[in-house]
SEKE-555704 format. One record per residue (C-alpha): residue in one letter; z, y, x. Coordinates in steps of 0.5 Angstrom, whole numbers, padded with zeros to 4 digits, always signed. Layout:
residues N
AZYX...
//
This chain:
residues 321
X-0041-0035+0055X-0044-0029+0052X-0045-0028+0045X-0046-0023+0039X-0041-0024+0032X-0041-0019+0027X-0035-0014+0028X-0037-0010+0021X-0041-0013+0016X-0047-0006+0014X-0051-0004+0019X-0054-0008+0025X-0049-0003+0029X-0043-0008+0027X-0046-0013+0031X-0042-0014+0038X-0043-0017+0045X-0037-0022+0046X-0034-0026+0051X-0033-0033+0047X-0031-0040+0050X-0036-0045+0051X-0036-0050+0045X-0035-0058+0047X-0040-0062+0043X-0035-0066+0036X-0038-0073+0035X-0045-0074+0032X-0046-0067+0035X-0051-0065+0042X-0050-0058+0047X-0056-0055+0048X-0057-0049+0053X-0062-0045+0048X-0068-0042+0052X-0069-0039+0045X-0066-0037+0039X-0070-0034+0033X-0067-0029+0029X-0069-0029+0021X-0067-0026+0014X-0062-0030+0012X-0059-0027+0018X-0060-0020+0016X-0057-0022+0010X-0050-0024+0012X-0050-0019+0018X-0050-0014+0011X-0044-0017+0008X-0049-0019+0001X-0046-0027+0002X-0039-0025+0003X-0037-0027-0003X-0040-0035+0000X-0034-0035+0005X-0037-0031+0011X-0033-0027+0015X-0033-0021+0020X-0033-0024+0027X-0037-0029+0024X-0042-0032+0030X-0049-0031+0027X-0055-0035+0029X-0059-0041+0025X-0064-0044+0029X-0065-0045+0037X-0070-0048+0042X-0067-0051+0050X-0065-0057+0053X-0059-0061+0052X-0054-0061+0055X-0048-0066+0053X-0047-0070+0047X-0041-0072+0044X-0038-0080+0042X-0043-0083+0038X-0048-0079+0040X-0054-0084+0045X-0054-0080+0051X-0062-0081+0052X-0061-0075+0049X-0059-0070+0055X-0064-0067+0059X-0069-0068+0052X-0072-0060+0050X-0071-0059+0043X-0071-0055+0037X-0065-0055+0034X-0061-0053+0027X-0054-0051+0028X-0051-0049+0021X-0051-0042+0018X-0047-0040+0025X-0047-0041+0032X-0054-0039+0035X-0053-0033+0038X-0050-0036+0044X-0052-0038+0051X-0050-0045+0049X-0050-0048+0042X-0047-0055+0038X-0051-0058+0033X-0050-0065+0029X-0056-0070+0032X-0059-0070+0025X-0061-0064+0026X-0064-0064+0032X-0072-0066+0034X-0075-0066+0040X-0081-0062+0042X-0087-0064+0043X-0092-0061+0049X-0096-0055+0048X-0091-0053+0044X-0085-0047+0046X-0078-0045+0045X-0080-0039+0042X-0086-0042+0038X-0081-0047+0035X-0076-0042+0033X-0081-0038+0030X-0083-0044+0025X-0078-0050+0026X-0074-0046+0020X-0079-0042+0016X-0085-0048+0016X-0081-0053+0012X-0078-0048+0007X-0085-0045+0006X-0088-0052+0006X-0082-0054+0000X-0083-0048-0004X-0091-0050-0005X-0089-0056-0007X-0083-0055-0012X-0088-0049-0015X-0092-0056-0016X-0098-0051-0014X-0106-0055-0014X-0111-0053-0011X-0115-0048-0015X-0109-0044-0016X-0108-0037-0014X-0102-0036-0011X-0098-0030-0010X-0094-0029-0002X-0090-0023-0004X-0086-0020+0003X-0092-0025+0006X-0091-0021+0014X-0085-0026+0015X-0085-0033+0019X-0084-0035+0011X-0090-0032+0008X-0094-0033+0015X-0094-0040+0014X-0094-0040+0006X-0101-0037+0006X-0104-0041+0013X-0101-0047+0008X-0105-0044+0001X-0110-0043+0004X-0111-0050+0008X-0109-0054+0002X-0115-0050-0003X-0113-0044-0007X-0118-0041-0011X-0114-0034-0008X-0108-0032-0003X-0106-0027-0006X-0101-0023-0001X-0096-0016-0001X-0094-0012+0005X-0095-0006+0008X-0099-0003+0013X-0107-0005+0013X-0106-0007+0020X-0102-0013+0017X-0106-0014+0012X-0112-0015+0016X-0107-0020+0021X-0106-0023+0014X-0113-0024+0013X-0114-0028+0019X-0109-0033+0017X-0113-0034+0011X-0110-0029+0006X-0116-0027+0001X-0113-0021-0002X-0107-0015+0001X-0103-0012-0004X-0098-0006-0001X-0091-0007-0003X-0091-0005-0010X-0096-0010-0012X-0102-0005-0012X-0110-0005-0009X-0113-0012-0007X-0120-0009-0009X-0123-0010-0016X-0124-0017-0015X-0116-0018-0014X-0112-0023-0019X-0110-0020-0025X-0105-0026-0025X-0102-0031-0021X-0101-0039-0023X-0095-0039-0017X-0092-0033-0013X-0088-0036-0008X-0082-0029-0006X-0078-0027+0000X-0076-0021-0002X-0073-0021-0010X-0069-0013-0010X-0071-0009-0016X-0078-0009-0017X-0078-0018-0018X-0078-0017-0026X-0086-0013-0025X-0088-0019-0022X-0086-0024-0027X-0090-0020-0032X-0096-0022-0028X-0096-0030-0028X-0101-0033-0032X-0099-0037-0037X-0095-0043-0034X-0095-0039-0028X-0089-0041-0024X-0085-0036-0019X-0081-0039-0013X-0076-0035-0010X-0074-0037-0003X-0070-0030-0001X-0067-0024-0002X-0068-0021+0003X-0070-0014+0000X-0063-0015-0005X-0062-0019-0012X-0066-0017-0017X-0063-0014-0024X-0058-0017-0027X-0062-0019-0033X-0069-0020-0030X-0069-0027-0034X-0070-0023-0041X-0077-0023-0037X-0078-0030-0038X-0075-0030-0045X-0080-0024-0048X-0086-0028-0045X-0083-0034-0048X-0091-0037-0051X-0093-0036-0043X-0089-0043-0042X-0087-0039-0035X-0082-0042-0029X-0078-0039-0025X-0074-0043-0020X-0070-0042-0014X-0070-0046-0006X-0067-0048-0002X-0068-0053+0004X-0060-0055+0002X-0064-0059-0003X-0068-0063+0001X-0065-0069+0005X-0065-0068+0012X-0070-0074+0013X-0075-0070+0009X-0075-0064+0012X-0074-0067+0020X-0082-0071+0018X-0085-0065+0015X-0082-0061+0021X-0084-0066+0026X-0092-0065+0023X-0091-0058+0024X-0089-0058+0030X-0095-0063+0032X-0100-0058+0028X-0097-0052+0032X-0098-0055+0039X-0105-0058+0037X-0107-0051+0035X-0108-0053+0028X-0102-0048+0025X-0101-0042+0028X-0094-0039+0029X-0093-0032+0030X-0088-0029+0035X-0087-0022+0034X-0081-0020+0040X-0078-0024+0045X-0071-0020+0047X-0065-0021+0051X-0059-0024+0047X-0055-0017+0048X-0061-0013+0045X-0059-0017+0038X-0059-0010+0035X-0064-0008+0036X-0067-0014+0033X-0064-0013+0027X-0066-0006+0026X-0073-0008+0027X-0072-0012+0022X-0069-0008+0017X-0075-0002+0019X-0080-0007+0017X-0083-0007+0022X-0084-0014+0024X-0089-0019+0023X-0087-0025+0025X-0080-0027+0028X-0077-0024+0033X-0074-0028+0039X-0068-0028+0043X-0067-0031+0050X-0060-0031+0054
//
């Protein structure tokens, strides 16, 4: 089966086409013939060598999250599930091919209405936003902070804000054209990358900051939390913050501020499926709107990662085989 693995860790021409078996479903697990694949963050971020250090290698099979039919289960698995459409989470490996394993858990059917390429846009980054609202314990009322809000992270995040009843859905980004799109969504305020403009009614502060990004500027935005404000990071896709940017919190001791990271690692599989599920549901019916910004062929992942790495994306970009 065609595949693409990461020759070199760097930049997105370390990515290679390759010619791999086609793997045969463990116990517990299905086969799935992907008709999408969606390529996010944390794929950009392992193809850059910055999680190397947790046990990725080079020839590392990249892919979290796809959309197709099953094809095969394997023992212990109900085969009722073969020829079922499905989105499903393969791990941290696994998804950039033409047929991918994942254990059943991890596996949802898709309802009507709804596509593979719409479902890989949200199956991942709706739950995460989802639990990163709720770990930052946000109330309606509150302003919140989408910061690198173009991603399906962000999107969702500020369709979620916004429909639950913020007093302001604050969000970072970089163009006016992605602001407006934001806006439609349910942003009330755009600020560009370094947390400027937004008109002279933009919050000064902000009780929740939900963050995708991290990388150098993180500390400024610390010091822009009202008191009690709570700052959840759920990406680095903009690189680590300093190394000290924890003496922020220190220096700002009497504003009683939290910072917290997530990861859905955290959260039992059984919550993430039910959240999942009624997001999925929402999509089909209308009421959550998933953004897909390109669909390309498998061996074009590359330039799905250039896009990326350009900024150039809003939404996620979708793979097909």
């Amino acid at each position: 089966m065609k595949a693409v693995v990461i020759r070199t860790f760097g930049d997105p021409d370390g990515l290679e086409v390759v010619d791999l078996p086609a793997p045969a479903p463990a116990p517990g697990q299905v086969l799935i013939t992907p008709e999408a694949i969606g390529v996010g963050g944390v794929d950009a971020v392992i193809r850059r060598g910055t999680l190397a250090t947790h046990g990725f290698k080079e020839g590392h099979l990249l892919g979290s999250e796809v959309a197709g039919n099953i094809t095969a289960v394997g023992a212990g698995v109900d085969d009722t599930w073969i020829g079922r459409r499905v989105w499903a989470f393969t791990g941290l490996s696994g998804g950039y091919a033409e047929q991918a394993v994942a254990a059943v858990e991890d596996v949802l059917a898709l309802p009507d209405g709804l596509t593979g390429a719409e479902a890989v846009a949200l199956g991942s980054s709706g739950v995460v936003a989802h639990f990163a609202l709720e770990r930052a314990r946000f109330t309606p009322g509150e302003t919140v902070l989408v910061r690198g809000a173009a991603g399906s992270i962000g999107i969702t995040a500020v369709q979620l804000a916004a429909s639950a009843g913020a007093g302001a859905v604050v969000v970072t980004t970089s163009s006016e054209e992605r602001g407006a799109r934001l806006r439609d969504l349910g942003a009330t305020h755009v600020l560009d990358r370094s947390g400027d403009g937004g008109g002279p009614d933009a919050p000064s502060g902000f009780d929740v900051v939900i963050d995708v990004v991290g990388g150098p500027q993180l500390p400024l935005v610390l010091d822009r939390l009202n008191s009690n404000g709570r700052f959840v990071a759920v990406g680095v896709v903009g690189g680590h913050p300093p190394a000290d940017f924890g003496m922020r919190l220190m220096e700002a001791f009497r504003k009683s501020l939290s910072f917290a990271t997530f990861s859905l690692d955290t959260v039992p599989v059984p919550d993430r499926q039910a959240v999942r599920s009624a997001q999925f549901a929402q999509a089909a019916r209308g009421d959550l709107r998933t953004v897909v910004h390109q669909v390309l062929p498998l061996d074009q992942a590359a330039t799905a990662h250039r896009e990326m790495d350009a900024g150039r994306v809003f939404g996620r970009i979708v793979l097909v085989p």
